[in-house]
C-alpha beads as a LAMMPS data file, in Angstrom:
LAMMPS data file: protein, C-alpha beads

170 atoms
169 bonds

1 atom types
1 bond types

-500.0 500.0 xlo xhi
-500.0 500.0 ylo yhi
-500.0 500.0 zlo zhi

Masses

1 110.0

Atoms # bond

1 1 1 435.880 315.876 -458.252
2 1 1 437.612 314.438 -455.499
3 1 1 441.188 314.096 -454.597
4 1 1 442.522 310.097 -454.802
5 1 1 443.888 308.687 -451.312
6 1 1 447.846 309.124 -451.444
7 1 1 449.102 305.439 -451.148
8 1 1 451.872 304.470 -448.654
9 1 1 454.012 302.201 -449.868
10 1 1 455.281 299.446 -447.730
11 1 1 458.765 299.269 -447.062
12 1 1 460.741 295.639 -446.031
13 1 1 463.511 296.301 -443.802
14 1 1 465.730 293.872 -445.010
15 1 1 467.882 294.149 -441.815
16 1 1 465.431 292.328 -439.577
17 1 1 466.050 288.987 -441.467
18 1 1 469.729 289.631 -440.517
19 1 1 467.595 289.127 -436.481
20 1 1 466.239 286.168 -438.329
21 1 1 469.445 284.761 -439.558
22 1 1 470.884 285.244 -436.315
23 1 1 467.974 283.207 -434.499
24 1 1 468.194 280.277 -436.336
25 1 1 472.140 280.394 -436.163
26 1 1 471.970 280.303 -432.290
27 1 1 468.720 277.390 -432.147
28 1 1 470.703 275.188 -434.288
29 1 1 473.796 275.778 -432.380
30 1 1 472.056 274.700 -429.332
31 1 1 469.887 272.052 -430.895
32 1 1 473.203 270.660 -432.128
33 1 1 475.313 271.093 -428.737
34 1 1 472.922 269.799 -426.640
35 1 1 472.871 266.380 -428.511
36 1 1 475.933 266.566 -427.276
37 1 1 476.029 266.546 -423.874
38 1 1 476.351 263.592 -421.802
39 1 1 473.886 262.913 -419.161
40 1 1 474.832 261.995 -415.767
41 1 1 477.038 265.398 -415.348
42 1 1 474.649 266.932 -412.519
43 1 1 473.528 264.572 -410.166
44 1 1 470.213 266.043 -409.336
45 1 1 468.164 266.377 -412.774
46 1 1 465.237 264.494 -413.802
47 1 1 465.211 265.503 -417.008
48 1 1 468.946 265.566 -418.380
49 1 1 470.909 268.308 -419.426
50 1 1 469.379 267.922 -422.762
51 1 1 465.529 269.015 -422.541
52 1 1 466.332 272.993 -421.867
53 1 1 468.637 273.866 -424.491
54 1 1 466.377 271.720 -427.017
55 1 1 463.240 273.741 -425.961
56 1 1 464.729 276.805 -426.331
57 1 1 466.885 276.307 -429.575
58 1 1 463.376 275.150 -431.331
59 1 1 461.516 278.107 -429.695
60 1 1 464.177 280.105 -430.882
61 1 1 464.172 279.043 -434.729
62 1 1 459.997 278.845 -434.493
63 1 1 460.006 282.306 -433.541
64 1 1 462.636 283.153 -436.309
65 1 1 460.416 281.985 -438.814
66 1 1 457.386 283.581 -437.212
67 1 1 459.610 286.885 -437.627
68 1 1 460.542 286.082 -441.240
69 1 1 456.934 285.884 -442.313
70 1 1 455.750 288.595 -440.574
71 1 1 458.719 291.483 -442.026
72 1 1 456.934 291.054 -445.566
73 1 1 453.765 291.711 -443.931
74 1 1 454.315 294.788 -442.703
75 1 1 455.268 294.112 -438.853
76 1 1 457.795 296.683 -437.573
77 1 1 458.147 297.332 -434.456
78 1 1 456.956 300.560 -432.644
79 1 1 459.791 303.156 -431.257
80 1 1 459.721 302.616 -427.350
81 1 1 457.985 306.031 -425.899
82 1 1 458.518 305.001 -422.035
83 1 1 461.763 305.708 -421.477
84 1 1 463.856 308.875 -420.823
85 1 1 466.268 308.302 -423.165
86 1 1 467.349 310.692 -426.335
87 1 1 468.470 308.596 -429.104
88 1 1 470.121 310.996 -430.605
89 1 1 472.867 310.645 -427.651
90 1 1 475.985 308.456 -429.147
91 1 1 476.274 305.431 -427.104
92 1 1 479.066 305.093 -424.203
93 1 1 481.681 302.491 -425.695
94 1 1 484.092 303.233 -423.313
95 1 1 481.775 301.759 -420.433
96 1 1 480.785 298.820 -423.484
97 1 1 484.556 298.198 -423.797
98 1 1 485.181 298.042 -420.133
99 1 1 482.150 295.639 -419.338
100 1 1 482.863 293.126 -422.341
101 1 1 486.871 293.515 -421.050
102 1 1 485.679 292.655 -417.565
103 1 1 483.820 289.148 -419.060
104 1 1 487.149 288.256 -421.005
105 1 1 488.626 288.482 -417.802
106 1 1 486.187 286.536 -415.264
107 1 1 486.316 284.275 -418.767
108 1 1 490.133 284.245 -418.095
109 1 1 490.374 283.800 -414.010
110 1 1 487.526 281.417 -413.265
111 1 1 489.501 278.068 -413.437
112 1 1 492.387 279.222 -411.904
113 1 1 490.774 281.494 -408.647
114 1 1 487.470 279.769 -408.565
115 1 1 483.271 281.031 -408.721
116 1 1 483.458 282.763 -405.671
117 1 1 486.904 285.333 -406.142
118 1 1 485.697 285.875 -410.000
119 1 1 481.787 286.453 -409.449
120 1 1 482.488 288.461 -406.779
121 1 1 485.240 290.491 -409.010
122 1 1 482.651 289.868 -411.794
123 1 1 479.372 292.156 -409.849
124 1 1 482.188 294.193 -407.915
125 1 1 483.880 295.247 -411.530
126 1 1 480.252 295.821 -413.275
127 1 1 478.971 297.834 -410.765
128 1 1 481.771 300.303 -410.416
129 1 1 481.806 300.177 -414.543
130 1 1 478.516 301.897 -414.201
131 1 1 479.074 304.250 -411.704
132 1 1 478.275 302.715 -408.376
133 1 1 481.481 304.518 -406.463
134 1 1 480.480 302.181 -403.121
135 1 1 483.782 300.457 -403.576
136 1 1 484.171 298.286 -400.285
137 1 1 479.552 297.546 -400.694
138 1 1 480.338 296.508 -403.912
139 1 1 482.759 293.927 -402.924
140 1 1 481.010 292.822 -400.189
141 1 1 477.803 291.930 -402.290
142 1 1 479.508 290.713 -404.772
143 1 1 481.459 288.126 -402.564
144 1 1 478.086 287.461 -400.769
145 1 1 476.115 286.768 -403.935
146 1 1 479.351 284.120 -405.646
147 1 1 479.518 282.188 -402.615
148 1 1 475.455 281.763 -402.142
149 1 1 475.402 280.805 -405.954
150 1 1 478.567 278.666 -405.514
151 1 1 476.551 276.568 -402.749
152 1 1 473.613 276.984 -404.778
153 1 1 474.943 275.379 -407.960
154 1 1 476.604 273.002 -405.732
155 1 1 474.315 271.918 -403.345
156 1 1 471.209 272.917 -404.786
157 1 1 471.545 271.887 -408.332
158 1 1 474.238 269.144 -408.112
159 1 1 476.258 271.388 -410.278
160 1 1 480.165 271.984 -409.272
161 1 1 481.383 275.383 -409.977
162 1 1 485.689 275.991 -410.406
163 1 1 486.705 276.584 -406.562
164 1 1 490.197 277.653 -407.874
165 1 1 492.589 278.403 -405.002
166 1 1 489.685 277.972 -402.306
167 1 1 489.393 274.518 -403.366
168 1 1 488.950 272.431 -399.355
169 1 1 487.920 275.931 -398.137
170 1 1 484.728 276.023 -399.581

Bonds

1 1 1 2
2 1 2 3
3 1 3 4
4 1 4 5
5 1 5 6
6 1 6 7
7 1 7 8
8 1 8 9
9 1 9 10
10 1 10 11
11 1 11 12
12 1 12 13
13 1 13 14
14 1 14 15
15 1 15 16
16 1 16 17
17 1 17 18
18 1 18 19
19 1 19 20
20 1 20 21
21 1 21 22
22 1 22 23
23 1 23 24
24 1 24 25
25 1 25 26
26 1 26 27
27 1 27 28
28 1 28 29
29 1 29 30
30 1 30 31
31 1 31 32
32 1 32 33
33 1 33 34
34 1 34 35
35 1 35 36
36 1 36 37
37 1 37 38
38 1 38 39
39 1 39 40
40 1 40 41
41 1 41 42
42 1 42 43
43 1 43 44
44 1 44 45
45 1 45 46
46 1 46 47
47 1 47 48
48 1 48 49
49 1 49 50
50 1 50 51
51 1 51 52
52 1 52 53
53 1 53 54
54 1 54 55
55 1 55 56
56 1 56 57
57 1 57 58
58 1 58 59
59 1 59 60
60 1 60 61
61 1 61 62
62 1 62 63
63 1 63 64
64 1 64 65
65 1 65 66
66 1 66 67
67 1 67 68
68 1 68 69
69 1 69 70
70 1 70 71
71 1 71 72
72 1 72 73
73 1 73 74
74 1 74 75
75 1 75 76
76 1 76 77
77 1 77 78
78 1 78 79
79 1 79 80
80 1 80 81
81 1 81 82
82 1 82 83
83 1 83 84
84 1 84 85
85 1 85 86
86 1 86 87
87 1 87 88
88 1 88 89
89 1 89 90
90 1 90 91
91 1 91 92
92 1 92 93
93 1 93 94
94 1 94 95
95 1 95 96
96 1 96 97
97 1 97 98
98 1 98 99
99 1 99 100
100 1 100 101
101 1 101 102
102 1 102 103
103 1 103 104
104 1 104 105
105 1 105 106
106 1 106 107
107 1 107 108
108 1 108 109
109 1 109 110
110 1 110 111
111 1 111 112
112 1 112 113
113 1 113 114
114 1 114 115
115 1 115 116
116 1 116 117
117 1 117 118
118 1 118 119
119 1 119 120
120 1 120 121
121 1 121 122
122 1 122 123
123 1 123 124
124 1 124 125
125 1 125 126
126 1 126 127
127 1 127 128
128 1 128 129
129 1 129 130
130 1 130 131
131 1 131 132
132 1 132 133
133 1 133 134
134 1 134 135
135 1 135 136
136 1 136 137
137 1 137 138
138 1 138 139
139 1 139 140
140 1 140 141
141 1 141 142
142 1 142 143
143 1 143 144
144 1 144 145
145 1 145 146
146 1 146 147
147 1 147 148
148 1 148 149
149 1 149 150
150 1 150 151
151 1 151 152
152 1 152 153
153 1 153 154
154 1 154 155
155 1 155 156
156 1 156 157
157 1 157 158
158 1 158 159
159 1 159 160
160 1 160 161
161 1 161 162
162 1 162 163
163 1 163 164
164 1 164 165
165 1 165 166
166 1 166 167
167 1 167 168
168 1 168 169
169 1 169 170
């Protein structure tokens, strides 16, 4: 007599279509705003301001659906084994809070002080957030890095960034 094979039941997790739902939410937001834009805005783009945000709002609700099929299925993902990390550990919201405070706040000051004061605030700010005490490297890298992407944007792409009170400096 033999014992019969226990059977594991398969359970949906009926939170992933909530990653689903979100998905298609943000595709059709940018399928939507990109219809939107007008071309002509950077003067350097043979394709128009359209294509990219097209692509990747239908690649976006393609994979949603791809998701959506395969949670009934069976799919789950597997728990990530390569890094040192104990998830039992609560997760810092202080240093959360301060990073999403510091985004309101380049949000805030980029029209009025320009790309290259706020980006370099913006990297400055993040990197002392979490834990880089290099106070006076920080700032230097960060204004470094906002004024080559300024010029970048600018030049480069055809894109104008806010100058804010360096506007005729830079």
């Amino acid at each position: 007599m033999s014992t019969p094979e226990p059977t594991t039941e398969r359970r949906i997790d009926w939170a992933q279509f909530i990653v689903c739902a979100v998905l298609v939410a943000v595709g059709a937001f940018l399928i939507y705003d990109a219809l939107s834009l007008e071309a002509g805005f950077a003067k350097v783009d043979p394709v128009g301001p359209k294509l990219f945000p097209i692509v990747i709002g239908v690649v976006l609700i393609v994979l949603a659906v791809v998701l959506a099929i395969a949670i009934p299925r069976g799919s789950v993902g597997e728990a990530d084994a390569g890094e040192d990390v104990d998830p039992d550990t609560p997760g810092d919201w202080r240093t959360v809070g301060l990073l999403v405070g510091l985004f309101v706040a380049v949000i805030v000051a980029v029209q009025p002080l320009g790309w290259a004061i706020t980006g370099a605030l913006l990297f400055a700010g993040a990197a002392t957030i979490l834990g880089n005490r290099h106070y006076v490297r920080n700032i230097v890298i960060g204004v470094v890095l906002s004024v080559l992407s300024f010029y970048a944007f600018y030049s480069g792409l055809g894109i104008p960034l806010p100058a804010g009170i360096l506007d005729g400096i830079l």
